[in-house]
CHARMM-style PDB file with segment names, atoms N, HN, CA, C and O in Angstrom:
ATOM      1  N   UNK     1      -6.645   6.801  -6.831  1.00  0.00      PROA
ATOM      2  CA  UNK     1      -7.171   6.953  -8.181  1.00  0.00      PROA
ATOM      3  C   UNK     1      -7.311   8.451  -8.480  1.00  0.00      PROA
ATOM      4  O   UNK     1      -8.000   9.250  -7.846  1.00  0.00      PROA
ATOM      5  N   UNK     2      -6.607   8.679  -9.465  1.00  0.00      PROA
ATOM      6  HN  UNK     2      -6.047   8.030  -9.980  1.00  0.00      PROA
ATOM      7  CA  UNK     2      -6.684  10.221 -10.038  1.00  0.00      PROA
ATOM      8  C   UNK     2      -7.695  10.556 -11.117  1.00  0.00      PROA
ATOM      9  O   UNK     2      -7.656   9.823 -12.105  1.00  0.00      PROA
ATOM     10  N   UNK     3      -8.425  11.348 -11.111  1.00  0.00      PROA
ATOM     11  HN  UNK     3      -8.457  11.943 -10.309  1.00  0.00      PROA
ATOM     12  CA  UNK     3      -9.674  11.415 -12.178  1.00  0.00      PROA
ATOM     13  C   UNK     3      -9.327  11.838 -12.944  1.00  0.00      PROA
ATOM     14  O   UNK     3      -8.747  12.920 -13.024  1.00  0.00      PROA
ATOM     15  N   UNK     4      -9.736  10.667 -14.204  1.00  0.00      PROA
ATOM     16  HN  UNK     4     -10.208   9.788 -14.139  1.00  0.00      PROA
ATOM     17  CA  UNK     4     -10.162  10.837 -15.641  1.00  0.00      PROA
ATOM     18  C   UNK     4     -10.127  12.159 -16.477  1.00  0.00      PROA
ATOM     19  O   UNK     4      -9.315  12.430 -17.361  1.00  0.00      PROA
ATOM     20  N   UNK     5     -11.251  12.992 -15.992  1.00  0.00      PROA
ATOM     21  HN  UNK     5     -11.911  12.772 -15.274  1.00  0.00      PROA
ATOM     22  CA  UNK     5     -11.551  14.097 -16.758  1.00  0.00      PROA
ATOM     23  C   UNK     5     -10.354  15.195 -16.336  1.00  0.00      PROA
ATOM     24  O   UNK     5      -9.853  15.483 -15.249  1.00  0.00      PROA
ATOM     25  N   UNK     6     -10.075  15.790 -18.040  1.00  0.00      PROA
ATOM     26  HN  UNK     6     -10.481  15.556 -18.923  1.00  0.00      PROA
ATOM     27  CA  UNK     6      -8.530  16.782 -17.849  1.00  0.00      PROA
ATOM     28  C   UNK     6      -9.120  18.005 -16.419  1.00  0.00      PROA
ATOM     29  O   UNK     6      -8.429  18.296 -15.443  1.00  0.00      PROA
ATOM     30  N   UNK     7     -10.442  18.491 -16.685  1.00  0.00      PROA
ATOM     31  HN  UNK     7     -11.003  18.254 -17.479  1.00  0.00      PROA
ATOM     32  CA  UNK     7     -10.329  19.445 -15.954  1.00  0.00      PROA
ATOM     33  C   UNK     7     -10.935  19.240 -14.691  1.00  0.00      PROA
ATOM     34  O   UNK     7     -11.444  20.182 -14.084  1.00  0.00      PROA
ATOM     35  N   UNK     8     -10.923  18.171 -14.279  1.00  0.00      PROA
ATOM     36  HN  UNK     8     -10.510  17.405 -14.772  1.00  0.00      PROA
ATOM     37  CA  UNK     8     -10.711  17.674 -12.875  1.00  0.00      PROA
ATOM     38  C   UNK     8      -9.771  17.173 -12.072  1.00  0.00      PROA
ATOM     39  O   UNK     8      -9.559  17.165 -10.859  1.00  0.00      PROA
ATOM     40  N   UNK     9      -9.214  16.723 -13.114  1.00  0.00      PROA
ATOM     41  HN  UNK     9      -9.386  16.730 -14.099  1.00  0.00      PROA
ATOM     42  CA  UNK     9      -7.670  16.485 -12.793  1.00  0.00      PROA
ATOM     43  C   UNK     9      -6.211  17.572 -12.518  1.00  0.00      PROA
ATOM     44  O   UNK     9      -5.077  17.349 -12.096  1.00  0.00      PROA
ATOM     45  N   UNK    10      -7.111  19.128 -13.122  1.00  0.00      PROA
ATOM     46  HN  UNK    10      -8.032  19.309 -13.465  1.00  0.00      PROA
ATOM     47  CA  UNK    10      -6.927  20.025 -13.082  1.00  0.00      PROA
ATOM     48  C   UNK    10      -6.836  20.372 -11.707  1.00  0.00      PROA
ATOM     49  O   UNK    10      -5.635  20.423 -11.442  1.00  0.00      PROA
ATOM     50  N   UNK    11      -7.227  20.523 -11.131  1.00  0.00      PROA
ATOM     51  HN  UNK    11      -8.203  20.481 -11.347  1.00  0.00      PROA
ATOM     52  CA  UNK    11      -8.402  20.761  -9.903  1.00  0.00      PROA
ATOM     53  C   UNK    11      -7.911  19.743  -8.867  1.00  0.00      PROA
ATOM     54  O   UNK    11      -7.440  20.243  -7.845  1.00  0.00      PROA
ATOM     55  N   UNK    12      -7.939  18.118  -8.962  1.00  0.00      PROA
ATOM     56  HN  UNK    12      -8.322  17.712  -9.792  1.00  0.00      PROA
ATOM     57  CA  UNK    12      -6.931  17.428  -8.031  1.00  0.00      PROA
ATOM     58  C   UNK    12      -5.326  17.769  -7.688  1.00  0.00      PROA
ATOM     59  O   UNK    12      -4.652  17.880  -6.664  1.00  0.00      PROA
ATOM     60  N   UNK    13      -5.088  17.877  -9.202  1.00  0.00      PROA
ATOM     61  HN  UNK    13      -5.635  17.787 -10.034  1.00  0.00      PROA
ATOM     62  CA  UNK    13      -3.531  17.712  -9.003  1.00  0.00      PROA
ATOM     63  C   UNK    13      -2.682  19.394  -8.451  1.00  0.00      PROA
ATOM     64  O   UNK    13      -1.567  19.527  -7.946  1.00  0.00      PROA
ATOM     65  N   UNK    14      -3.596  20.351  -8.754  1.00  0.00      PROA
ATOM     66  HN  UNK    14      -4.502  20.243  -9.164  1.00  0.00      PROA
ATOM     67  CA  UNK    14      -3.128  22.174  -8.064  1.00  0.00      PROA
ATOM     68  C   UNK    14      -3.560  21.791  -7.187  1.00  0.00      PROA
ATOM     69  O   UNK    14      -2.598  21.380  -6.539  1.00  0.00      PROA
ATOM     70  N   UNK    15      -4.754  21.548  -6.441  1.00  0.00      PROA
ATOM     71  HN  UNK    15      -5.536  21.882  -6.967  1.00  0.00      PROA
ATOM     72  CA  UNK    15      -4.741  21.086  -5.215  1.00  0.00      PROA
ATOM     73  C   UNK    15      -3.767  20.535  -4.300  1.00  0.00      PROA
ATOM     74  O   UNK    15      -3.436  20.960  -3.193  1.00  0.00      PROA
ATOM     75  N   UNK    16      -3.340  19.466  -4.969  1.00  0.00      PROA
ATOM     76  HN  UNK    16      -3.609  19.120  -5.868  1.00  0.00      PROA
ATOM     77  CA  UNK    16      -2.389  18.430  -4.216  1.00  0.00      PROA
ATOM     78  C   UNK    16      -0.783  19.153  -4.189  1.00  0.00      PROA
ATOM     79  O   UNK    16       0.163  18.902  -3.442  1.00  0.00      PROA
ATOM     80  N   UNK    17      -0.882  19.967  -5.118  1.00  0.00      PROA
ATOM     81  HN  UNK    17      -1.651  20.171  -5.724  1.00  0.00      PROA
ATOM     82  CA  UNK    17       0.568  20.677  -5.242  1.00  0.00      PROA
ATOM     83  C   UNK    17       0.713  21.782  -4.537  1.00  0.00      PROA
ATOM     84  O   UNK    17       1.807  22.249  -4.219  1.00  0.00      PROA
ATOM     85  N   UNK    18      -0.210  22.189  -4.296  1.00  0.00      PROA
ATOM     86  HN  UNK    18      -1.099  21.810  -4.554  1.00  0.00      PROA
ATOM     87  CA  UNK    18      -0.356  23.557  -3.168  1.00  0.00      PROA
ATOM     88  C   UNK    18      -0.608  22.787  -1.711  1.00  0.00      PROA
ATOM     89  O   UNK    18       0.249  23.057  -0.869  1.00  0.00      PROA
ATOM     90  N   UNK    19      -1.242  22.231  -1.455  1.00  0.00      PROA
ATOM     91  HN  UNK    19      -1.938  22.012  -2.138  1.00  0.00      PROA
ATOM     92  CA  UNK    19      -1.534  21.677  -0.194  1.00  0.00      PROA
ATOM     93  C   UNK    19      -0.370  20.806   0.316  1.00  0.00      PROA
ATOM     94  O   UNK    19      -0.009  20.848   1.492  1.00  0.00      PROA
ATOM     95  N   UNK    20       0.467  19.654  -1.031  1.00  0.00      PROA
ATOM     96  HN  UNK    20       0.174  19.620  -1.986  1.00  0.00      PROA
ATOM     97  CA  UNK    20       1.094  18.542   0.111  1.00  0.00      PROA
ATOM     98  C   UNK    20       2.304  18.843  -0.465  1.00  0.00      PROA
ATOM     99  O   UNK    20       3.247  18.883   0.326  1.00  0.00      PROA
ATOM    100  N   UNK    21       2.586  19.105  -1.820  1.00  0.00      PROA
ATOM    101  HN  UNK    21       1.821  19.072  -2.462  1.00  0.00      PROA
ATOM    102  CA  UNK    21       3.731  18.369  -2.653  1.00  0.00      PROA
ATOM    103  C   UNK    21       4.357  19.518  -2.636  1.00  0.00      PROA
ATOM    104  O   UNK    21       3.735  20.579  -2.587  1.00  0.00      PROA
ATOM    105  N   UNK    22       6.357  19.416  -2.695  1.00  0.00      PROA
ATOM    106  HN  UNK    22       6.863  18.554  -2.735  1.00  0.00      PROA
ATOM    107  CA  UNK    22       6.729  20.877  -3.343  1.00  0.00      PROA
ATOM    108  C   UNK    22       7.241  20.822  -4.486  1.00  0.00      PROA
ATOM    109  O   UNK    22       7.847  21.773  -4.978  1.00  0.00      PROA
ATOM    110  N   UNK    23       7.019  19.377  -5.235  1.00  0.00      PROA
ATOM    111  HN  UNK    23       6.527  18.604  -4.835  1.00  0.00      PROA
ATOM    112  CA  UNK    23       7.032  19.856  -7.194  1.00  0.00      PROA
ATOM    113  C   UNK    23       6.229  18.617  -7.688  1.00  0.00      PROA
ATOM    114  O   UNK    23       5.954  17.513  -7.218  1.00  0.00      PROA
ATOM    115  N   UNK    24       5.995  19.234  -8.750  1.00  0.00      PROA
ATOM    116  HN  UNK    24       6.219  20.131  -9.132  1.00  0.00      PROA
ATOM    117  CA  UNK    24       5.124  17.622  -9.522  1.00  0.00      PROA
ATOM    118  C   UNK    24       5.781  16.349  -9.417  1.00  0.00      PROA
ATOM    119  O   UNK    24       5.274  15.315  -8.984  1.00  0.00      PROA
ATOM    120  N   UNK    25       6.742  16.478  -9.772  1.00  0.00      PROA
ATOM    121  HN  UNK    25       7.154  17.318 -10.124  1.00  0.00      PROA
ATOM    122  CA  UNK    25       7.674  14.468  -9.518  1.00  0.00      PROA
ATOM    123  C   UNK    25       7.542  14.164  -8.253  1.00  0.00      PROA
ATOM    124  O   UNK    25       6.944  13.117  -8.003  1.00  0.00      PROA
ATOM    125  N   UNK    26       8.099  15.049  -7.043  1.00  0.00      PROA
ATOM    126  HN  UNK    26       8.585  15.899  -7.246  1.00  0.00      PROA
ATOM    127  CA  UNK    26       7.283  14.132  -5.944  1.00  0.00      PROA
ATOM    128  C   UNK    26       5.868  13.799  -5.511  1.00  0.00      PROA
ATOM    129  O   UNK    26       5.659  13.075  -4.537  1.00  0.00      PROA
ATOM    130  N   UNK    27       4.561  14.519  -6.495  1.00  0.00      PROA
ATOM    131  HN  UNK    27       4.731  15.108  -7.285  1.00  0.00      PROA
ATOM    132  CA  UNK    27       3.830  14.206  -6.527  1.00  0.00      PROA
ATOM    133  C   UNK    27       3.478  12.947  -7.047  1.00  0.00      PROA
ATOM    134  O   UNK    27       2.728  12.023  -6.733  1.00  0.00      PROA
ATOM    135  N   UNK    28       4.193  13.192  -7.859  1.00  0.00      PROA
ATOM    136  HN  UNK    28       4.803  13.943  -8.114  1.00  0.00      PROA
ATOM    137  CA  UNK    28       3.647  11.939  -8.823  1.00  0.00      PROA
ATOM    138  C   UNK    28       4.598  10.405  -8.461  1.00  0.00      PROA
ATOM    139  O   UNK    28       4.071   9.343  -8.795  1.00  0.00      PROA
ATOM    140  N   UNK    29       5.813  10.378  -7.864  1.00  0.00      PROA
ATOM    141  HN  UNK    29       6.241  11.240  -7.593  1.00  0.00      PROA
ATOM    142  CA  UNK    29       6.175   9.952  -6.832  1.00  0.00      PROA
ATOM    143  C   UNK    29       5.567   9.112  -5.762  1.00  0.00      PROA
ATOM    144  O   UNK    29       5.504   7.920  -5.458  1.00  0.00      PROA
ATOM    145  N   UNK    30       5.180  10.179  -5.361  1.00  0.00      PROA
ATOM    146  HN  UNK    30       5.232  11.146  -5.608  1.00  0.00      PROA
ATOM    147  CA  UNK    30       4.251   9.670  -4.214  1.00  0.00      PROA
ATOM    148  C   UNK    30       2.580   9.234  -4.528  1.00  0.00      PROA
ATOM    149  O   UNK    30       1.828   8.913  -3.608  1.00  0.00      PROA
ATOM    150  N   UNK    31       2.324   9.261  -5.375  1.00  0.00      PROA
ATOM    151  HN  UNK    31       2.935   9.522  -6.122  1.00  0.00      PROA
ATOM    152  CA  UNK    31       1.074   8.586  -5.670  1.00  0.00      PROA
ATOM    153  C   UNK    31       1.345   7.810  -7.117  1.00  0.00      PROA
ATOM    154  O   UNK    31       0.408   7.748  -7.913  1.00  0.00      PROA
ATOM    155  N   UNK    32       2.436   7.309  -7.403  1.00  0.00      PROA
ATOM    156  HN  UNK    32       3.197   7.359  -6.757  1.00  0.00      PROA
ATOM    157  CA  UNK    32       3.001   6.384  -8.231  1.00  0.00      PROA
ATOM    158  C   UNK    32       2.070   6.353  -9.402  1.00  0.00      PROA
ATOM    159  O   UNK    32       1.394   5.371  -9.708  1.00  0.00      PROA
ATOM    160  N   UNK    33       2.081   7.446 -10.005  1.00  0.00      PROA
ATOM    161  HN  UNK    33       2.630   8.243  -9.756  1.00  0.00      PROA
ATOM    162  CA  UNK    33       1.303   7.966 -11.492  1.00  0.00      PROA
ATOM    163  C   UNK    33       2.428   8.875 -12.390  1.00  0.00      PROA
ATOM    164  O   UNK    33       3.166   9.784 -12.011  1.00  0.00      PROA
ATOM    165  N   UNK    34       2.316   8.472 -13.277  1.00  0.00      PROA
ATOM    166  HN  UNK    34       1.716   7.734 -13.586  1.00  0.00      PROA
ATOM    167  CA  UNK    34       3.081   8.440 -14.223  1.00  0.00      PROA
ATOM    168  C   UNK    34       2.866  10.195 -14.682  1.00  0.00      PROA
ATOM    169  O   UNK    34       1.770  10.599 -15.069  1.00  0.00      PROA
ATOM    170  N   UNK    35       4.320  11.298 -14.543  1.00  0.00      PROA
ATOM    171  HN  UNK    35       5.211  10.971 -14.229  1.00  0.00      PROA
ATOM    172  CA  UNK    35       4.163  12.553 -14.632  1.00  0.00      PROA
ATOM    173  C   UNK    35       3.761  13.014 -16.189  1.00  0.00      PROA
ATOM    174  O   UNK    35       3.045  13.996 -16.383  1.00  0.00      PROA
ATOM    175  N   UNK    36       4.403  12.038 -17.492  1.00  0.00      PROA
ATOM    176  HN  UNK    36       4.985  11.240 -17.334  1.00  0.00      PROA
ATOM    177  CA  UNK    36       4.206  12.451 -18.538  1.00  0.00      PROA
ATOM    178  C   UNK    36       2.808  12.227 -19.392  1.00  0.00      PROA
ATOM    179  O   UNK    36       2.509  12.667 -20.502  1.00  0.00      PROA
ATOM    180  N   UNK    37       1.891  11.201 -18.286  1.00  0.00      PROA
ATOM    181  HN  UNK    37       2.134  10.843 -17.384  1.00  0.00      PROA
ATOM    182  CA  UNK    37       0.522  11.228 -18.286  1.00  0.00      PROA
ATOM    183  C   UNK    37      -0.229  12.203 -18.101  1.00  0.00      PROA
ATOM    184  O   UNK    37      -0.981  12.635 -18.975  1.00  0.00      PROA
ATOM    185  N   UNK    38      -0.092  12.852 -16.529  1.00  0.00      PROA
ATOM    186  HN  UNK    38       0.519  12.501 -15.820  1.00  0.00      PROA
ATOM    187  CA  UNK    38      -0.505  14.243 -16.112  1.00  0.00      PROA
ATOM    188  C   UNK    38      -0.395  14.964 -16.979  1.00  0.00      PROA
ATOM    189  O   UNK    38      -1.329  15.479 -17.593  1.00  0.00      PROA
ATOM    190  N   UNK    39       0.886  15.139 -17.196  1.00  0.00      PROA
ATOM    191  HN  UNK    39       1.645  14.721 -16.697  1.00  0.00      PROA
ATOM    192  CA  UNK    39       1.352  16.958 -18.268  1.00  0.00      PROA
ATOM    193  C   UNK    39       0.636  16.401 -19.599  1.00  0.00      PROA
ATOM    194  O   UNK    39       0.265  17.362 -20.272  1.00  0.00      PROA
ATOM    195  N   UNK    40       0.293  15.066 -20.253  1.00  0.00      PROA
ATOM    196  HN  UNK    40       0.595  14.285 -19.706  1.00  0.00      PROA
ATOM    197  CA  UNK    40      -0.032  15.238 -21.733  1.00  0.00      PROA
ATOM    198  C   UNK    40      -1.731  15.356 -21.235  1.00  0.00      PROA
ATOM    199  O   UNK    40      -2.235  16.104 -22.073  1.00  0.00      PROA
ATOM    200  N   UNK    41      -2.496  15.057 -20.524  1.00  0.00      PROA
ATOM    201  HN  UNK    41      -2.086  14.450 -19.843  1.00  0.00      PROA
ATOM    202  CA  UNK    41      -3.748  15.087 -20.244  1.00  0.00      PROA
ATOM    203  C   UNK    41      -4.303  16.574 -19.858  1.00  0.00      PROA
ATOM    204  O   UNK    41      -5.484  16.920 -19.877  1.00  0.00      PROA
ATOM    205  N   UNK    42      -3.345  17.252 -19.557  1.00  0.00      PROA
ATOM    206  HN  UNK    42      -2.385  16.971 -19.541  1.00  0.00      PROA
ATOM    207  CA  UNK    42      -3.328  18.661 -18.903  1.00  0.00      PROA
ATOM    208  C   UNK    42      -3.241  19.795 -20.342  1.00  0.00      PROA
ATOM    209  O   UNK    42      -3.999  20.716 -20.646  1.00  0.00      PROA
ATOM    210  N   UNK    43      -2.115  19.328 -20.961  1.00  0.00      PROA
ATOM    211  HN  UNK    43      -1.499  18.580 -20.714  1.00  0.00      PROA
ATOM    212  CA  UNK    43      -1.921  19.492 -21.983  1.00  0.00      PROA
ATOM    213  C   UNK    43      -3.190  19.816 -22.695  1.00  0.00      PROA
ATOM    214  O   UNK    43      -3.484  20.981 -22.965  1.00  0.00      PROA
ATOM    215  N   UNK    44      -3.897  18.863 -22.983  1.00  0.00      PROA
ATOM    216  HN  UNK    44      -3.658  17.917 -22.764  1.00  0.00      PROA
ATOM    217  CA  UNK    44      -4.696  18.526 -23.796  1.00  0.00      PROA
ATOM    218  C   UNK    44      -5.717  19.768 -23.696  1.00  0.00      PROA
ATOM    219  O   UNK    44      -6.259  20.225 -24.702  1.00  0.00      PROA
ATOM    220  N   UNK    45      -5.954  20.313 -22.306  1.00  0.00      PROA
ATOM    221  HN  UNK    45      -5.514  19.941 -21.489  1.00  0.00      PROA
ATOM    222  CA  UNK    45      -7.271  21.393 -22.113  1.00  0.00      PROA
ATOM    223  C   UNK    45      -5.963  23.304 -21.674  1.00  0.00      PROA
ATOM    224  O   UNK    45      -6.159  24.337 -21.033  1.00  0.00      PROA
ATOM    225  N   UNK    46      -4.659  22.675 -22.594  1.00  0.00      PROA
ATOM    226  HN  UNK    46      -4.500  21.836 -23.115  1.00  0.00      PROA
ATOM    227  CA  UNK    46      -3.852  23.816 -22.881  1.00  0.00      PROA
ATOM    228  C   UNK    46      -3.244  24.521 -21.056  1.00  0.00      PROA
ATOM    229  O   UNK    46      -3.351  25.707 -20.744  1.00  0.00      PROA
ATOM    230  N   UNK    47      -2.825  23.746 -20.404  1.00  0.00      PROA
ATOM    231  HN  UNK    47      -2.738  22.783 -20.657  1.00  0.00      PROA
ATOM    232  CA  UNK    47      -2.524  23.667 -18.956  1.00  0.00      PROA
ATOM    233  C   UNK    47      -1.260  23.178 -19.119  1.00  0.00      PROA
ATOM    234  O   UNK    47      -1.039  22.245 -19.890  1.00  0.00      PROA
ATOM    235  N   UNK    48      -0.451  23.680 -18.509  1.00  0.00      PROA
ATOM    236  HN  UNK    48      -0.630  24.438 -17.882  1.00  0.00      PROA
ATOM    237  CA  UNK    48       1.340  23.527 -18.658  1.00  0.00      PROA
ATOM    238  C   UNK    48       1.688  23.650 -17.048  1.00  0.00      PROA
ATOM    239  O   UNK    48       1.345  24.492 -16.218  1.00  0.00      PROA
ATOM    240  N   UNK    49       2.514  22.458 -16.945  1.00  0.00      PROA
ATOM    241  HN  UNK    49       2.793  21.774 -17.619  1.00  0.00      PROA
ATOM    242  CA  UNK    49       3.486  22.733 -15.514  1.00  0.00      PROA
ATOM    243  C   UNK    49       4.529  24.564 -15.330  1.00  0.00      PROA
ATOM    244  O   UNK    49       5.229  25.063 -16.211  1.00  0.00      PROA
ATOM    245  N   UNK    50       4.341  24.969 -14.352  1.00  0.00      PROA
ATOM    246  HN  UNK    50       3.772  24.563 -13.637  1.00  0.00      PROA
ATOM    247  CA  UNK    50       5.121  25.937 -14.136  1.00  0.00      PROA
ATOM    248  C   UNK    50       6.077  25.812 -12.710  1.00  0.00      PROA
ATOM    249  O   UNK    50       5.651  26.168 -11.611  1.00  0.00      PROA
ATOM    250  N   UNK    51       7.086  25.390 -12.876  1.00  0.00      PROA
ATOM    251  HN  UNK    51       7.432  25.100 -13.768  1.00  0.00      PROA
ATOM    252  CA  UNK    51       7.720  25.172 -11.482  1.00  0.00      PROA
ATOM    253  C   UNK    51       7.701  25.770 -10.777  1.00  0.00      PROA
ATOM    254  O   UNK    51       7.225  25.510  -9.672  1.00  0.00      PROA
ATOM    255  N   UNK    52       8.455  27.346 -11.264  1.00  0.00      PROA
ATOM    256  HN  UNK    52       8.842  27.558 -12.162  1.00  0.00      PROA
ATOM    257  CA  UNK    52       8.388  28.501 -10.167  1.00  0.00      PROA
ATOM    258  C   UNK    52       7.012  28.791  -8.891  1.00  0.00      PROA
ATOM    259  O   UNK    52       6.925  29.236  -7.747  1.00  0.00      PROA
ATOM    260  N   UNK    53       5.924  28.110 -10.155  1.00  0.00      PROA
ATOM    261  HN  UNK    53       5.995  27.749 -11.085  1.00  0.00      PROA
ATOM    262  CA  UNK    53       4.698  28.188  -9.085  1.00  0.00      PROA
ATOM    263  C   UNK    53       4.017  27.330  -8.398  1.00  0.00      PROA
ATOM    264  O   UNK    53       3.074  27.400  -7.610  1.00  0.00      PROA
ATOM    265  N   UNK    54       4.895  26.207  -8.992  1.00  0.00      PROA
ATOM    266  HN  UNK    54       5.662  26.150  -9.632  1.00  0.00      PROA
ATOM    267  CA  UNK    54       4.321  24.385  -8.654  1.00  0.00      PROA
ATOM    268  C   UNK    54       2.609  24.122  -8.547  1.00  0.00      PROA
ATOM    269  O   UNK    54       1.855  23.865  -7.609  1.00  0.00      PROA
ATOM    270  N   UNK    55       2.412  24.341 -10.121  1.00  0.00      PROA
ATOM    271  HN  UNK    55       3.025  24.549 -10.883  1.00  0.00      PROA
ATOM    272  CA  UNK    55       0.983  24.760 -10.750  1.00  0.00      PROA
ATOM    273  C   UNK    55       1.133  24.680 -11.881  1.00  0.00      PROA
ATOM    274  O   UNK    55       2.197  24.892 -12.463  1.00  0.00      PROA
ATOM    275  N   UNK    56      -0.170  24.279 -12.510  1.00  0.00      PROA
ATOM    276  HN  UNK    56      -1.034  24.106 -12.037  1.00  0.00      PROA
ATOM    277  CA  UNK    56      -0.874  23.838 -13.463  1.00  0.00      PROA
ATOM    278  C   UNK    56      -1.436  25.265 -13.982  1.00  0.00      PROA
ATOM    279  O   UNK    56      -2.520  25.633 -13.529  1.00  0.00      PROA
ATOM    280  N   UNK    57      -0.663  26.195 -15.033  1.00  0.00      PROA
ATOM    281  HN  UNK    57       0.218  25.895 -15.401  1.00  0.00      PROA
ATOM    282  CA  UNK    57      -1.186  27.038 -15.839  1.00  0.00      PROA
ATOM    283  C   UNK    57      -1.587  27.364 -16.778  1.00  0.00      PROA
ATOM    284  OT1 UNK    57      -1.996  28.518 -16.908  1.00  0.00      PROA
TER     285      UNK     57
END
């Protein structure tokens, strides 16, 4: 279960991308959550995928 709130989810998902994953789709992949959920929820508190850094900026 991935949390609710954007800026905790903030906070899970750079986590999880620095620590396990080496890009968001196999993150999201591997915990079978839907990527265009993430990026519009992320979105929302003005947080954009950046590949080069595989992070939430």
């Amino acid at each position: 279960m991935i949390p609710k709130d954007p800026v905790m989810l903030l906070s899970y998902v750079n986590l999880k991308l620095r620590d396990f994953y080496g890009s968001l789709q196999s993150l999201c992949e591997d915990l079978d959550i839907s990527e265009g959920e993430i990026t519009q929820k992320l979105a929302s508190i003005d947080y954009h995928y950046d590949k080069e850094r595989n992070q939430f900026v």
